[in-house]
Each structure stands twice: as C-alpha cells, then as structure tokens.
C-alpha positions in Angstrom: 122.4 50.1 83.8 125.9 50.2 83.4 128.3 52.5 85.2 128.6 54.4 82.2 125.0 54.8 82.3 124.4 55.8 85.4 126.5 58.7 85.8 124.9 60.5 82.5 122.6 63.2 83.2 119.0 62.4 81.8 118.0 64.1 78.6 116.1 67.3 79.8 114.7 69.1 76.7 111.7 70.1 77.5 113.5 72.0 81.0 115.8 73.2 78.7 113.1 74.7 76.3 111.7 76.3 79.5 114.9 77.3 81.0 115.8 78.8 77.2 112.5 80.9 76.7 112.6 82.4 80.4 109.8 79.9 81.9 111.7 78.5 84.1 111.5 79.1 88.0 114.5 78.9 89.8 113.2 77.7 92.4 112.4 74.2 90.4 116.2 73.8 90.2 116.3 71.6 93.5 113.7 69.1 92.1 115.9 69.1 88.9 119.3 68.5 90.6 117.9 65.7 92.9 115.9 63.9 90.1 116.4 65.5 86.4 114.3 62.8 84.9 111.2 63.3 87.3 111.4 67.0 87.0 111.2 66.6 82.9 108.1 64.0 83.3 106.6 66.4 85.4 107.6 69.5 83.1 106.4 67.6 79.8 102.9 67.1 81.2 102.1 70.7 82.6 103.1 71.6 79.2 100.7 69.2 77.3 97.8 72.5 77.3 100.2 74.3 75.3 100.1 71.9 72.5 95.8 73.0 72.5 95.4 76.5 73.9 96.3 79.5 72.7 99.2 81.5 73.9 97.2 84.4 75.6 95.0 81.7 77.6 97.9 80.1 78.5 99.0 82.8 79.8 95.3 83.8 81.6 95.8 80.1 83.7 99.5 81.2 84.4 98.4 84.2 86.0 95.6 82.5 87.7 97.5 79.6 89.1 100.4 81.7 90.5 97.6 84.7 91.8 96.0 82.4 93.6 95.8 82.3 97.1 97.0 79.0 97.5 100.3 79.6 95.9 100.7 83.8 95.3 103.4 83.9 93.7 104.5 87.5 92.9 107.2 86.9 90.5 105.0 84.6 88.1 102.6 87.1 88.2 104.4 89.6 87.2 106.0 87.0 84.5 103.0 86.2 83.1 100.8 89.4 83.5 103.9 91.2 81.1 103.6 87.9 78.7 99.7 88.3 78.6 99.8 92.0 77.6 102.9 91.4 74.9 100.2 89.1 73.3 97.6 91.8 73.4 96.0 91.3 76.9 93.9 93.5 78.0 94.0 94.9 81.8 90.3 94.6 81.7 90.8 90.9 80.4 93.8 90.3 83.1 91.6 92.1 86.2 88.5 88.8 85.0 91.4 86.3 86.1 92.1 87.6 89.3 88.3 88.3 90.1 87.9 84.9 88.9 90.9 83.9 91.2 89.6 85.4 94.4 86.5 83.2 95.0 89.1 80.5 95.8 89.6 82.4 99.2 86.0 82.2 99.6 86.4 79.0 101.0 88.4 80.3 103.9 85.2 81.9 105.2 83.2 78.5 104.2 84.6 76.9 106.8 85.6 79.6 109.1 82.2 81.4 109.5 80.1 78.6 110.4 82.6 77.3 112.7 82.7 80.4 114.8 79.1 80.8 115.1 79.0 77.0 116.6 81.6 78.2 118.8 79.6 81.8 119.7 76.3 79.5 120.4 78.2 77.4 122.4 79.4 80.4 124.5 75.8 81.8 124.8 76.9 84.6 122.6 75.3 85.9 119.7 77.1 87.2 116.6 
C-alpha cells in the first residue's frame, strides 16, 4: 500500500445501503470506524439470505433474532415488527416468532433445574 492508499476509507456500499434504507444500528458504528472494511465483510454476508428469502421472512428472523433472549433488543423489534406488518404481517403471524423465540430460554431451566435438585439431594432436602 502506498500512503495514498492507506489513508482512503474502504469502499462501504453495502453499510451504506443499510445505513440509506434505515437498517442500520447505530450501535454498529464503533465496529465501522475501527475497521470499515471488516464491518462491510461482515454486513455483506448477514445480508446473503436476502438475496433468497422473501422480504416478510426476512423480516420474521429479524424479529426473532433481536426478540431473543440472548440478544433482546427492543429497538429492532420494534424496527422490524413495523416492517413485518407494512408487508402484510399478521399479529397472529408475528406472536408464532416470539412463541417460537421463547423456547430458547428453555434452556435456562435445562441446566438450572437439574442442578438444583443435585444441590437439594445433597442437602437432604427434597424439592
């Protein structure tokens, strides 16, 4: 690289595309100011499904991914709940994600529950 090189910014079109349409979180910013070109290699593939699914499921794994209680993100929700029903969502539809989304908490009990009943038993106590 040459100096010249160097201090050009990276070529960011599909953040830009993101940032353009409203998709973009603010809170990706960081990532992009410390290493534009990582953050649009990382951008381009989580938007390879979009190339394959429709809009409205797109918008279905949005809602899941950011209702999910590993991430629960209120604002993307909210973000893609309103997309979803501007492409004819229904609330019935949209209330199958998050039931679909809430058995990932399930696991919280998988491997809460049994250690607390080892822990009871080795107490003497029952449950």
């Amino acid at each position: 690289m040459t100096p010249d090189t160097e201090s050009q910014a990276p070529a960011t079109p599909v953040c830009d595309a993101m940032r353009e349409r409203g998709a973009w979180n603010p809170l990706w910013d960081p990532f992009a100011q410390l290493d534009a070109a990582w953050t649009e290699k990382f951008m381009a593939l989580a938007v390879v499904p979009q190339a394959v699914l429709d809009p409205k499921t797109i918008e279905f794994i949005s809602i899941a991914v950011n209702a999910a209680c590993t991430h629960m993100y209120a604002p993307g929700v909210r973000r893609h709940m309103r997309r979803a029903l501007d492409l004819g969502a229904t609330p019935e539809e949209i209330v199958a994600v998050l039931q679909g989304v809430v058995t990932l908490g399930i696991h919280s009990m998988s491997l809460g529950a049994p250690i607390l009943l080892e822990e009871l038993e080795r107490r003497g106590q029952r449950p």
